[in-house]
GUTIBA-233240 format. One record per atom (N, C-alpha, C): atom name; residue in one letter; y, z, x. Coordinates in pm, whole numbers, always signed. Layout:
N
[CA, a, [Y, Z, X]];
...
This chain:
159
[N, x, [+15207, +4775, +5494]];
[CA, x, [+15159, +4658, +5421]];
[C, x, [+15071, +4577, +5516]];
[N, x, [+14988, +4531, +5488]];
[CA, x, [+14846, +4483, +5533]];
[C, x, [+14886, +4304, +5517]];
[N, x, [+14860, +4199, +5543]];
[CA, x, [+14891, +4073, +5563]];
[C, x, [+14769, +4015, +5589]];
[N, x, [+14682, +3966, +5501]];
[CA, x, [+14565, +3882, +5509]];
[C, x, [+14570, +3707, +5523]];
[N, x, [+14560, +3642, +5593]];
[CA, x, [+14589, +3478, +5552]];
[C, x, [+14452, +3438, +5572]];
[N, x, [+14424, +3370, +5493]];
[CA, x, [+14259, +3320, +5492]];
[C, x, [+14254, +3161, +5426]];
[N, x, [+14145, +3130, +5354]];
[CA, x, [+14133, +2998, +5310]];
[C, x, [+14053, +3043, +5167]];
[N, x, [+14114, +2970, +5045]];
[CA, x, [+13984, +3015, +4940]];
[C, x, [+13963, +2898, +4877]];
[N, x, [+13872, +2892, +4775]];
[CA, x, [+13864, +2742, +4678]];
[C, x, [+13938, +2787, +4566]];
[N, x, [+14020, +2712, +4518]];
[CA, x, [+14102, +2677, +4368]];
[C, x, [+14070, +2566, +4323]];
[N, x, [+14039, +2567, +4250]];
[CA, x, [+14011, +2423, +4160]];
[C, x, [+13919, +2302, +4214]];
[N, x, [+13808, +2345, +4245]];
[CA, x, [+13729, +2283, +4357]];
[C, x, [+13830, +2221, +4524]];
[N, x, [+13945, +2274, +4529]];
[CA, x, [+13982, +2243, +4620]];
[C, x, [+14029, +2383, +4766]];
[N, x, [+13995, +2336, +4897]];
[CA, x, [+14018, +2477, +5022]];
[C, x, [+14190, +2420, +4993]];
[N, x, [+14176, +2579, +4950]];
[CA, x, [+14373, +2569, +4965]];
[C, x, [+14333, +2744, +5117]];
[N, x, [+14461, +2732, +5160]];
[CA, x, [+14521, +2863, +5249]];
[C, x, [+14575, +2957, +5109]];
[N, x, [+14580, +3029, +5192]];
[CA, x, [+14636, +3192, +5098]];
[C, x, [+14655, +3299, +5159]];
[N, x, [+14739, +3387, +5133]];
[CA, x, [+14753, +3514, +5158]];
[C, x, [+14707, +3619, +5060]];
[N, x, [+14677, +3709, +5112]];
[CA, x, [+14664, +3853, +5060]];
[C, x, [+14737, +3967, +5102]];
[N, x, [+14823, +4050, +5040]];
[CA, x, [+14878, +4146, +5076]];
[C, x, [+14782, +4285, +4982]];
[N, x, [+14768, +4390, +5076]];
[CA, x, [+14725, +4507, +5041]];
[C, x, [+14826, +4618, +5092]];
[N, x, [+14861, +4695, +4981]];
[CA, x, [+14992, +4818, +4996]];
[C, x, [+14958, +4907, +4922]];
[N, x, [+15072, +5024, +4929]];
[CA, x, [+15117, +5115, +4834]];
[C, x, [+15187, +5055, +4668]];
[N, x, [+15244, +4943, +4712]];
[CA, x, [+15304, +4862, +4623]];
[C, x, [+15293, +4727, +4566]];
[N, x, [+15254, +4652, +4473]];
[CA, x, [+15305, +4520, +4470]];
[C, x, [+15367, +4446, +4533]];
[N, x, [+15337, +4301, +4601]];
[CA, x, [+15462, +4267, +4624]];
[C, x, [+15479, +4131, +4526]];
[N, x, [+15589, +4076, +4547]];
[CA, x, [+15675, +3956, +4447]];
[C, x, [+15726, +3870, +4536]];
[N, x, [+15634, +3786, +4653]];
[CA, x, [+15727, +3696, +4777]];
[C, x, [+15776, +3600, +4692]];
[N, x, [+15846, +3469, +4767]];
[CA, x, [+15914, +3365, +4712]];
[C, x, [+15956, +3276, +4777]];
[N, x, [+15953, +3159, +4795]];
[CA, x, [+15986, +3065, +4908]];
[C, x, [+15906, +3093, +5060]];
[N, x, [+16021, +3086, +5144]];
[CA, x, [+15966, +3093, +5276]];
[C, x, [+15967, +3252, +5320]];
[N, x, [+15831, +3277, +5393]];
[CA, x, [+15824, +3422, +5379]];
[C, x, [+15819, +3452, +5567]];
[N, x, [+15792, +3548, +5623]];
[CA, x, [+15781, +3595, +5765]];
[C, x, [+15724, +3723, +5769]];
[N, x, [+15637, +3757, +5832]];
[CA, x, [+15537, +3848, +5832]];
[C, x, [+15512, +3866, +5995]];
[N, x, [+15519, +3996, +6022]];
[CA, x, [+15477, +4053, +6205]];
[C, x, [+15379, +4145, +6190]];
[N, x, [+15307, +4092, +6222]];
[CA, x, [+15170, +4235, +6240]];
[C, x, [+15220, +4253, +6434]];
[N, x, [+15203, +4376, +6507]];
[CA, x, [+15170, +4425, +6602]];
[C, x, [+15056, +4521, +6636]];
[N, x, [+14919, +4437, +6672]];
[CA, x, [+14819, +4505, +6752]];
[C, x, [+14827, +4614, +6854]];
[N, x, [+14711, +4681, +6871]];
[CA, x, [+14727, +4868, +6968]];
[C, x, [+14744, +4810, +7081]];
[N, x, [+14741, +4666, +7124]];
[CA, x, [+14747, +4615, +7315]];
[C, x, [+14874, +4578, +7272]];
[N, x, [+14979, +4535, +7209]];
[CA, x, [+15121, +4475, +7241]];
[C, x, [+15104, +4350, +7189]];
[N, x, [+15018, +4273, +7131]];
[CA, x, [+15030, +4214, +7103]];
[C, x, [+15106, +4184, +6993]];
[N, x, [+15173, +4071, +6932]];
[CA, x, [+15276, +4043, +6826]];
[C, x, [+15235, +3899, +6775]];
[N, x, [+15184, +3974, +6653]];
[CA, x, [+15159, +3804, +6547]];
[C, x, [+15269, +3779, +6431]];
[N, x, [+15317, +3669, +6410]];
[CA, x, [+15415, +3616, +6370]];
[C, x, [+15370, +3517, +6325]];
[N, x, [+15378, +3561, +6107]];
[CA, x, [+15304, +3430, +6036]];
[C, x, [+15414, +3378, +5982]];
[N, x, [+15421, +3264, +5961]];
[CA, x, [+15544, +3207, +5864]];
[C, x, [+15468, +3100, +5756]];
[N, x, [+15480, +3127, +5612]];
[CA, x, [+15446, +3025, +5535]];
[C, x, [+15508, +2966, +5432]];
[N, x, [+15499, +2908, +5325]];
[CA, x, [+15575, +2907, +5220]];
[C, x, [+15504, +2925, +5093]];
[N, x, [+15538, +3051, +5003]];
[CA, x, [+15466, +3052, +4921]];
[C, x, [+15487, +2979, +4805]];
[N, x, [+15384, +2920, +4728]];
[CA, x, [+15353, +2807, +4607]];
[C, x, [+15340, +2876, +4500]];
[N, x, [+15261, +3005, +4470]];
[CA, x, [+15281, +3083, +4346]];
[C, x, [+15127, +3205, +4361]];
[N, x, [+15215, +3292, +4320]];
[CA, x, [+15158, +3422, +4324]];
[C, x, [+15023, +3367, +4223]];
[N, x, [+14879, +3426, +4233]];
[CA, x, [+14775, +3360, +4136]];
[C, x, [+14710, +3466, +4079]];
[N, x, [+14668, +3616, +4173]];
[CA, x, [+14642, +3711, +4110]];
[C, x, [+14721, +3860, +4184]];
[N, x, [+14652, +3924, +4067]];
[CA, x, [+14698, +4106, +4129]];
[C, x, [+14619, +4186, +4097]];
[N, x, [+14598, +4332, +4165]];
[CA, x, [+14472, +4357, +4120]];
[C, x, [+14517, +4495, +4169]];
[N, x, [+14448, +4646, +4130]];
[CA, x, [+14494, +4741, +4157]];
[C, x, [+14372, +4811, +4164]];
[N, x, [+14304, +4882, +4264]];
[CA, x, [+14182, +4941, +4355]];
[C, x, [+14205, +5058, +4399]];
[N, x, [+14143, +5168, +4394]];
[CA, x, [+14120, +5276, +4515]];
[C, x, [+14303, +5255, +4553]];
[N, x, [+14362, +5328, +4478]];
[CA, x, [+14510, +5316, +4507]];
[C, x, [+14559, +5245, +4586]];
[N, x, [+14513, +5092, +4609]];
[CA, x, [+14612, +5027, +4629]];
[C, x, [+14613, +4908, +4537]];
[N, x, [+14725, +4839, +4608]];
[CA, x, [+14788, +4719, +4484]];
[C, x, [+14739, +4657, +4599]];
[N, x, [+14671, +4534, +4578]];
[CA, x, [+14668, +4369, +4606]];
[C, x, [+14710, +4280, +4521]];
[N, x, [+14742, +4151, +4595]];
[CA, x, [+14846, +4010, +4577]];
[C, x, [+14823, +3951, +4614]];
[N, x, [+14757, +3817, +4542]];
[CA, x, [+14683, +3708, +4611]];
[C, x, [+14812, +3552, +4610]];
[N, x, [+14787, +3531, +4681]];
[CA, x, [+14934, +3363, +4707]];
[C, x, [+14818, +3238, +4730]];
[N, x, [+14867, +3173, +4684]];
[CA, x, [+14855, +3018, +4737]];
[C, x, [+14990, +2970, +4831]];
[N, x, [+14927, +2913, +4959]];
[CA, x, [+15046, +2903, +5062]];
[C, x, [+15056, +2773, +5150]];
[N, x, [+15118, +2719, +5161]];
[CA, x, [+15091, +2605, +5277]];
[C, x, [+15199, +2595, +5381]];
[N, x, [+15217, +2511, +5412]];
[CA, x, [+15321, +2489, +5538]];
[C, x, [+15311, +2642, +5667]];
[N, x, [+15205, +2705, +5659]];
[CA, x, [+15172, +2792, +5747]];
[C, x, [+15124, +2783, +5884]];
[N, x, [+15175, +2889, +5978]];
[CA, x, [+15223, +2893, +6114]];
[C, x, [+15219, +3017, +6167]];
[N, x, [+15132, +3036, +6316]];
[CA, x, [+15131, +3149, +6397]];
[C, x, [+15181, +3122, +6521]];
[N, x, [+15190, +3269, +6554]];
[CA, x, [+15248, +3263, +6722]];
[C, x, [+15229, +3355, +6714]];
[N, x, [+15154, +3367, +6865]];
[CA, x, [+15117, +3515, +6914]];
[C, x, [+15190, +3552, +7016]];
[N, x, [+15240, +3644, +7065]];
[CA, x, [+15368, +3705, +7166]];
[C, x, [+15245, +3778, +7226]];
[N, x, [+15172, +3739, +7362]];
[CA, x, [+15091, +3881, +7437]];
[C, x, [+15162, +3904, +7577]];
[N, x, [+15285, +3912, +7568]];
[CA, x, [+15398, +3929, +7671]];
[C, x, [+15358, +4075, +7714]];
[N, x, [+15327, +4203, +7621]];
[CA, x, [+15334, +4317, +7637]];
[C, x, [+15147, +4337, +7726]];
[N, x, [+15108, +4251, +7659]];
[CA, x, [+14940, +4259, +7744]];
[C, x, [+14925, +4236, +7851]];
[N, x, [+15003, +4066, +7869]];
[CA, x, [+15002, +4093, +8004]];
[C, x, [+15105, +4117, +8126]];
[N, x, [+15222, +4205, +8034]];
[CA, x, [+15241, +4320, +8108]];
[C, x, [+15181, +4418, +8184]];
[N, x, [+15119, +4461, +8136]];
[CA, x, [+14999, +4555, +8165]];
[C, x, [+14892, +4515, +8283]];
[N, x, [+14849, +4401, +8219]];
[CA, x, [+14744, +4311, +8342]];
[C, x, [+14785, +4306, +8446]];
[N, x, [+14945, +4245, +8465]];
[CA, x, [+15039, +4234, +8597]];
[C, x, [+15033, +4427, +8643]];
[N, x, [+15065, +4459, +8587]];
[CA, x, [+15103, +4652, +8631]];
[C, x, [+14941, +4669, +8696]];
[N, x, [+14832, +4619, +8637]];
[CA, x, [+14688, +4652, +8687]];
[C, x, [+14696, +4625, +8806]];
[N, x, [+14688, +4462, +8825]];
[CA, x, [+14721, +4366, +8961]];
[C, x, [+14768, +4450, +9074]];
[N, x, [+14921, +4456, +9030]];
[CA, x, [+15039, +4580, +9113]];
[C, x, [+14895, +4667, +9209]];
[N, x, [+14877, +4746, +9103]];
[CA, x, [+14858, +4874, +9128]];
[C, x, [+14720, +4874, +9234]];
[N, x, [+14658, +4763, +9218]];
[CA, x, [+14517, +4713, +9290]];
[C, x, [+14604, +4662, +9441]];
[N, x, [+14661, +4590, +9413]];
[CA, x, [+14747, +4519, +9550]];
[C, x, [+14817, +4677, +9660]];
[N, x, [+14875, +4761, +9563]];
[CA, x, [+14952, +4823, +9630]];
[C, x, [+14828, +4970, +9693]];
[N, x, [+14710, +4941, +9663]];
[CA, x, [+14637, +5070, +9634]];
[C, x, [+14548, +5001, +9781]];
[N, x, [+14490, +4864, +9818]];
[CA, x, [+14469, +4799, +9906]];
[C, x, [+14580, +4763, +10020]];
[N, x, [+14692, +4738, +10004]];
[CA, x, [+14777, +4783, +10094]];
[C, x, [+14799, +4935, +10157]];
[N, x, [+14805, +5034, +10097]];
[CA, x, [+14785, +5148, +10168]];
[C, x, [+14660, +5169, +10276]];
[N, x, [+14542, +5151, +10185]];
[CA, x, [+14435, +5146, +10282]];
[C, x, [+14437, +5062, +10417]];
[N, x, [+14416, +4948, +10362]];
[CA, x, [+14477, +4853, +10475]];
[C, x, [+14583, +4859, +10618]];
[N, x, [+14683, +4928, +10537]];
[CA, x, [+14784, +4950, +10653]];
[C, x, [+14881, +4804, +10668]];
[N, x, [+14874, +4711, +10585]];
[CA, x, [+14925, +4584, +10576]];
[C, x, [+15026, +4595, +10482]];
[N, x, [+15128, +4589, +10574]];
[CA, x, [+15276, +4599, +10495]];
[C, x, [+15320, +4479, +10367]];
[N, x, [+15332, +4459, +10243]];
[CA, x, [+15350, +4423, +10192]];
[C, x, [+15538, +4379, +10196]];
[N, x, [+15587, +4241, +10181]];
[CA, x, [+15688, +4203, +10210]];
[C, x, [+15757, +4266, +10066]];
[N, x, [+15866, +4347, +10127]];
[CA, x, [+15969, +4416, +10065]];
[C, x, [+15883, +4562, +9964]];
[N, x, [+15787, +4637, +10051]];
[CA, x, [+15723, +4726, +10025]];
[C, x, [+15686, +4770, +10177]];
[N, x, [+15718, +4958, +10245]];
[CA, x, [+15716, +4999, +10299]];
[C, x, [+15596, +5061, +10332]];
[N, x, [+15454, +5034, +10427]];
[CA, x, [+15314, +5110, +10375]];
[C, x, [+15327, +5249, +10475]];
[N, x, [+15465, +5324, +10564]];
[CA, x, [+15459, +5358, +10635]];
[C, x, [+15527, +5483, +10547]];
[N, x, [+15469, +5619, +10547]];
[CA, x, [+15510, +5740, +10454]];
[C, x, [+15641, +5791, +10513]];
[N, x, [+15759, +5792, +10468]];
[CA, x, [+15870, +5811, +10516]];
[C, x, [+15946, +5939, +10391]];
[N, x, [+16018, +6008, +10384]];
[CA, x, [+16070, +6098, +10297]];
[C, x, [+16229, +6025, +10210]];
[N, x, [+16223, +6068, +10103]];
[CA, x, [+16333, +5995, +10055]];
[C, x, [+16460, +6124, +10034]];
[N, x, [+16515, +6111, +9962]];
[CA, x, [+16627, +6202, +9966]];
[C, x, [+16606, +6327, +9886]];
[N, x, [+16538, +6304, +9778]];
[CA, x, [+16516, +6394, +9673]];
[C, x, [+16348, +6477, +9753]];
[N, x, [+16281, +6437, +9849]];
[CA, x, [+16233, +6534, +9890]];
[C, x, [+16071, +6490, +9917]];
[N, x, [+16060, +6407, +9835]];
[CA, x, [+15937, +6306, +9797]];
[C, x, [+15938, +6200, +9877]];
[N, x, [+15787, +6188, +9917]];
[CA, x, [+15782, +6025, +10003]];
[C, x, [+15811, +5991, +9930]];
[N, x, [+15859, +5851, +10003]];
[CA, x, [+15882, +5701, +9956]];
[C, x, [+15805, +5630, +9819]];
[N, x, [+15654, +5688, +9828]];
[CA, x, [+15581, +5581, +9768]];
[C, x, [+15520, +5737, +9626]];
[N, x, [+15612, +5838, +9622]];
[CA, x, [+15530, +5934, +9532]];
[C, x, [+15540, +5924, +9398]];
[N, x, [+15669, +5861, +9377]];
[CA, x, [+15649, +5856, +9232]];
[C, x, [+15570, +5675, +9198]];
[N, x, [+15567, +5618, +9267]];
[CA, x, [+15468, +5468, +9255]];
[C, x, [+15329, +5557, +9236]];
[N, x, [+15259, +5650, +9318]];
[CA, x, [+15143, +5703, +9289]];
[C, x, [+15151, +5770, +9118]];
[N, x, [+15240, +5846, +9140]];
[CA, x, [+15227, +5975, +9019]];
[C, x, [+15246, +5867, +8893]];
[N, x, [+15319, +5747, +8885]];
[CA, x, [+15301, +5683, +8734]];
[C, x, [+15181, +5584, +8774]];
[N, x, [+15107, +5522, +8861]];
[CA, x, [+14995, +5496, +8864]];
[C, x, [+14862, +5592, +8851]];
[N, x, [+14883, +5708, +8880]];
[CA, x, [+14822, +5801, +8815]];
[C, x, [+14805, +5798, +8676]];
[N, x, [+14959, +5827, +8664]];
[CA, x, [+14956, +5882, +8467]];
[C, x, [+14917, +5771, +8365]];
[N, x, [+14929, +5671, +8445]];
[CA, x, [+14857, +5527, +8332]];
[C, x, [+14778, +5489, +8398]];
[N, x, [+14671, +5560, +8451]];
[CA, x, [+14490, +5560, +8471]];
[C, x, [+14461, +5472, +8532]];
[N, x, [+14635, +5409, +8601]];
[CA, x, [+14515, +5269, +8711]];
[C, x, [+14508, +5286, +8831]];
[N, x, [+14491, +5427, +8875]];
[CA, x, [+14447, +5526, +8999]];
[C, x, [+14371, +5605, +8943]];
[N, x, [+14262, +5608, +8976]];
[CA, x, [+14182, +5730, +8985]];
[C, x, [+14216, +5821, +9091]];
[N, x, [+14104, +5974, +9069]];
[CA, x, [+14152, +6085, +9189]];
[C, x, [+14095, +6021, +9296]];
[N, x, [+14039, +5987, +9338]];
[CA, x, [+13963, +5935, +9436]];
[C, x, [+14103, +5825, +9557]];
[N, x, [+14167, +5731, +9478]];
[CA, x, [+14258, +5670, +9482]];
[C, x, [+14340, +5717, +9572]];
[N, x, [+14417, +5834, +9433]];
[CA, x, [+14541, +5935, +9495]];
[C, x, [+14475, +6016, +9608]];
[N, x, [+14335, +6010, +9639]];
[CA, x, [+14327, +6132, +9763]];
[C, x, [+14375, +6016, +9838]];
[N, x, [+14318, +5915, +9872]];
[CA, x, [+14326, +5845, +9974]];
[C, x, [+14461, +5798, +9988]];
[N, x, [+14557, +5854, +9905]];
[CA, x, [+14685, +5823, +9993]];
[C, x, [+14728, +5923, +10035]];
[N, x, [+14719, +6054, +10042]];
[CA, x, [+14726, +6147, +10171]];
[C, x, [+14753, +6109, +10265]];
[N, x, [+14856, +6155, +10333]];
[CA, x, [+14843, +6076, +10457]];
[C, x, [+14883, +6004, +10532]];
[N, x, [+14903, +5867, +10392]];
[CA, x, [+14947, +5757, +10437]];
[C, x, [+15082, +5725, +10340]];
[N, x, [+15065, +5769, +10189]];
[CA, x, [+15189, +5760, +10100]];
[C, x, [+15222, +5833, +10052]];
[N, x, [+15172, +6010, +10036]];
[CA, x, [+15239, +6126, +10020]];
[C, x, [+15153, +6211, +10058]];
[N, x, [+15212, +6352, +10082]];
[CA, x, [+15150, +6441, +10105]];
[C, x, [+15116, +6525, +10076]];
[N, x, [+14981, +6629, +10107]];
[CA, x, [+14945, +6708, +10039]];
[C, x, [+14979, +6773, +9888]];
[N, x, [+15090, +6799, +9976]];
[CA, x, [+15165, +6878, +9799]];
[C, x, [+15190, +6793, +9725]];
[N, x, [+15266, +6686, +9794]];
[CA, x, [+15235, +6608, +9646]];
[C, x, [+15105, +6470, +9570]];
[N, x, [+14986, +6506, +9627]];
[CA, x, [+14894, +6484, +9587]];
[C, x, [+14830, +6628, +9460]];
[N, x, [+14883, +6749, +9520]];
[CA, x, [+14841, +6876, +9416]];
[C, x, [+14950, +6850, +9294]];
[N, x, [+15068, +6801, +9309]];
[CA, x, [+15136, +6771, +9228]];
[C, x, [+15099, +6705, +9119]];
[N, x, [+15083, +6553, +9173]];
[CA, x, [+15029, +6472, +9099]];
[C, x, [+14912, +6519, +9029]];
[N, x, [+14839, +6513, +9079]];
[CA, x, [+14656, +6560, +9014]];
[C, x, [+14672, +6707, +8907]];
[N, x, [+14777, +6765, +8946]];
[CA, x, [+14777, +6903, +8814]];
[C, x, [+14894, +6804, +8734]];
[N, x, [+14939, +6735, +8725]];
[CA, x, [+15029, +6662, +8610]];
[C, x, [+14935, +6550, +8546]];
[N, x, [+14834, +6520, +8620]];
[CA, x, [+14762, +6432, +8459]];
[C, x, [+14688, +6459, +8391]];
């Protein structure tokens, strides 16, 4: 279901309104709540109160539903975006720390082996790899300094 809120004229007067476009009709009533979630994480959250359904209309198989609405309200949640932005940041900070050689407080820039067999810093590369905020160029240049060989061939045949 599709969630349109816009502004139209009724009766020479700008009222707000919704539009819903579906598979189905809908029949809201009172106070309604509606979440659209965007392809970045984003989360919109409408709340209004509907005044009375005014038209309906049926198109290219779908049903539309037009409202008259007031007492309407958004909030946008981009918690998950800039999630992401921060993980970018990370990955820039920690990708300049290697080069650098400048130990980052409570981050190790010195290639040490962990238990399972893998430097310290291989799986920080291999999921900065797999979500594209390393390029190859990147992962060569930690050779060396945050894993090794093999697992630079590792990484680079897994993305």
């Amino acid at each position: 279901m599709q969630y349109i809120y816009g502004i139209s004229q009724r009766f020479g007067t700008l009222c707000e309104n919704l539009k819903t476009v579906g598979a189905e009709h809908t029949d809201f009533s009172g106070y309604i709540q509606t979440v659209t979630e965007l392809g970045d994480g984003t989360k919109i959250t409408d709340r209004c109160r509907i005044i009375e359904k005014y038209a309906s209309k049926e198109a290219n198989g779908l049903c539309y539903d037009w409202y008259l609405i007031d007492n309407h309200y958004r909030t946008e949640d981009t918690t998950a975006k800039a999630q992401k932005s921060i993980e970018a940041v990370m990955a820039t900070v920690d990708y300049l720390s290697m080069m650098s050689g400048i130990d980052i407080p409570g981050e190790s820039a010195m290639m040490t082996l962990e238990s399972n067999g893998h430097s310290k810093n291989f799986k920080k590369v291999s999921d900065y790899a797999k979500e594209s905020l390393w390029n190859a160029g990147m992962i060569a240049n930690a050779v060396g300094k945050w894993i090794t060989e093999e697992e630079y061939d590792e990484i680079v045949g897994s993305t």
